[in-house]
Every structure is written in structure tokens, then in C-alpha cells.
C-alpha positions, 0 to 999 in steps of 0.5 A: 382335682374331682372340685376343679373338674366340677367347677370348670364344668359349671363354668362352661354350662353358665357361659352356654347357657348366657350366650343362648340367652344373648341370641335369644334375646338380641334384637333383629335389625328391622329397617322399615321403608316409611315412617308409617311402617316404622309406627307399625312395627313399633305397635307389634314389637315395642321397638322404635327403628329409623325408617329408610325415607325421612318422615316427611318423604313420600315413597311414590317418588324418591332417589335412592343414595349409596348409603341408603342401599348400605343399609338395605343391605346390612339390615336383617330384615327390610319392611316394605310396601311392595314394587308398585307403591316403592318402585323405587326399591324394585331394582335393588330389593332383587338382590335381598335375600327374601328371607331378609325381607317383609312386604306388608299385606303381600297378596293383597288384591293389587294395588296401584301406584299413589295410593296411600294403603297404610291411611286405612285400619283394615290394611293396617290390621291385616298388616300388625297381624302378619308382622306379628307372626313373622317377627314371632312377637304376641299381639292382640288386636283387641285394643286395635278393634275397640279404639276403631269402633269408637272413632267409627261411631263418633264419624258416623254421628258427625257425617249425619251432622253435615248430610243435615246441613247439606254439606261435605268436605274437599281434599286438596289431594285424593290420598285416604281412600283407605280411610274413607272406604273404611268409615264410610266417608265420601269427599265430595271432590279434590283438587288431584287425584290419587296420581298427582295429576294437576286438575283441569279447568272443569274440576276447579268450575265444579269446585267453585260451584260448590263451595258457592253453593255453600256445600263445603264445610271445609278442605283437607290439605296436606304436604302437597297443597298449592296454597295459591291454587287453593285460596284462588278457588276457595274463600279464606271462610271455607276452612282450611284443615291439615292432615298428615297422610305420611304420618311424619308428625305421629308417634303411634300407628293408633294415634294416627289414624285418631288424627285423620279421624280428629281433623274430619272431626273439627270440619264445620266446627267453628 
């Protein structure tokens, strides 16, 4: 009898402690907004989720469905940019719980609607170090701050290169302010600016007048580019360069940025 008592007791202290363990160790349901954020929270927690957008979305300007608010609803936690970059979130993000919910960088000085906040590694740091304490997952930024020192330096030796030659690059659609701001690049104009808005008849002449004057080494274009518009201007010898603001075709955060950093790179490269 006292061998029965003995055995059922350890069978109950093996079976608490297994599903201590299990909470322990199930992972939280994260539903990251963008595909951007979903590489950030990647970074921190070694995890891959399936963003709310498709990747190549933008989230300025999207119609939330009823089986997306199923799984804002059903997700225990919801990473997000915040109401002015997601307006779209604002009504329905009221009725989260905010325990169930994560704004990046909240407290930020404001930010305004069409601004591409996640385009630079200071936003993004500041962001990795807060999820990483929310979600109480270990993170160390040392490789974060090595890998943005050296794209920092190989961007600096290529500005002085193009400052030599007199020369700079267009963007088709102002969207990496963060970027620039941080390697201290400047474009020297684009064809819309940060609010969509179609450019004026002077916007185009002061275009036109540039790369005439032999001063535009290449453009940036991105999802949003009127090719039309574009080679009306512009000669097919300016280069036409790609870049990826919604980081649709990136698998790391890191790896992101290295590919704005790459595409700045090859501009007034043969």
C-alpha cells in the first residue's frame, strides 16, 4: 500500500511538473502587422509568423477583411506601427486588449503618415531592444551595431566617390528617409514625395535639368514606380535601380537593410 501511495505521488509531481514546463515553453501567438515587422520579431525571438498584409502591401493604405480582424482577434499578441502609419488598424485595434498588443518605438516623437519608419537601423534598434524585453526573450545588439557600422563606412567612401564626380541619385518615391538620415545620404530629388502626391510640372524641368546636367548617376525605384513617367524624363543610360521599401523579398531584418545599403552601392557602377 505505502509502494502504491509512493508511486501515485511521484506520478502526479511528474505530470505537474511536465505541464509547468509545457506553459513554459509554448510559444506566444505573435501577429506582426507587415512583413517588416515580422523580420523584426524574427531577429529577437527566432521565430518566423505570418504577417497580417501580404508582403508586398503597403500598410498606408489597406481594407481590413473579416477574416483578418479573426486573427487580430485570436492573436495574443498583435505587433504593430502605431495609428498614424496603420490607420487602418486604429478602429479595431480600440477593442484589443492592450496587454495583447505591441506598438513599436510607441513614444517616438510623432510620426506622420507615409513615412517608412522601419527603412532606418536606429528605429529599428531602439524597436529589437523593446520587443526583446516585452516578449522576455535575450538579445544582444552587438552584431546589430558591428554590421551597421560597416555598411556605414563602405556608404561613406561611395558618397565621397559620387561628390568627386559631381554626382547624386534620384528616387522615384521619397520613402527611406530613415535611411538616408542615418548614413547620412541625401537624394537629390524625387519624383513623389513621402505623401504619394503626383509631381508638379517644376519637379519634372528640375529632374530633367539634372540628369541633362549629367548630375544623376542613377534612380531608385520601387513598387510604386510609373515606368512611363520615369523613362519620359529620364534617359535609358541613367540607371534604373530596384529597391525593396516593404522588405517583401528580405528573409532577415539585417539582410534588409544590407540590400537598401547594396542597391545605393552599385549606383554609378557600371
Amino acid at each position: 500500500m505505502l509502494v502504491s501511495v509512493r508511486f501515485i505521488s511521484r506520478m502526479w509531481l511528474f505530470c505537474a511538473l511536465s505541464s509547468v514546463s509545457a506553459i513554459a515553453s509554448a510559444a506566444v501567438t505573435v501577429l506582426p502587422s507587415t512583413h517588416a515587422l515580422s523580420l523584426v520579431i524574427k531577429e529577437v525571438a527566432g521565430e518566423t509568423f505570418v504577417p497580417l498584409l501580404p508582403a508586398n502591401v503597403s500598410p498606408h493604405d489597406f481594407s481590413l477583411k473579416p477574416s483578418h480582424i479573426r486573427r487580430l482577434q485570436k492573436a495574443e499578441l498583435v505587433v504593430w506601427l502605431g495609428p498614424e502609419l496603420e490607420p487602418y488598424l486604429a478602429k479595431v485595434m480600440l477593442h484589443i486588449p492592450k496587454h495583447k498588443q505591441f506598438i513599436i518605438n510607441r513614444g517616438r516623437s510623432a510620426l506622420k503618415y507615409g513615412e517608412h519608419p522601419w527603412t532606418s537601423p536606429e528605429y529599428l534598434l531602439q524597436g529589437l531592444q523593446q520587443l526583446s524585453q516585452h516578449l522576455n526573450k535575450p538579445w544582444s545588439s552587438k552584431t546589430w551595431v558591428q554590421q551597421m557600422n560597416n555598411l556605414h563606412e563602405e556608404l561613406f567612401f561611395h558618397r565621397r566617390s559620387l561628390q568627386e564626380k559631381n554626382q547624386g541619385y534620384l528616387v522615384y518615391h521619397d520613402g527611406i528617409g530613415g535611411f538616408e538620415a542615418y548614413f547620412g545620404l541625401t537624394h537629390l530629388a524625387s519624383f513623389t514625395n513621402a505623401d504619394d502626391q503626383p509631381p508638379g510640372a517644376k519637379q519634372l524641368a528640375m529632374i530633367e535639368q539634372l540628369a541633362n546636367e549629367q548630375k544623376v548617376a542613377c534612380i531608385l525605384i520601387d513598387h510604386e514606380v510609373r515606368p512611363k513617367l520615369v523613362n519620359a524624363v529620364l534617359k535609358p543610360s541613367i540607371k534604373r535601380v530596384a529597391i525593396d521599401i516593404l522588405a517583401a523579398n528580405s528573409t532577415s531584418i539585417i539582410g534588409y537593410i544590407t540590400q537598401l545599403q547594396q542597391a545605393i552601392l552599385s549606383c554609378g557602377k557600371v
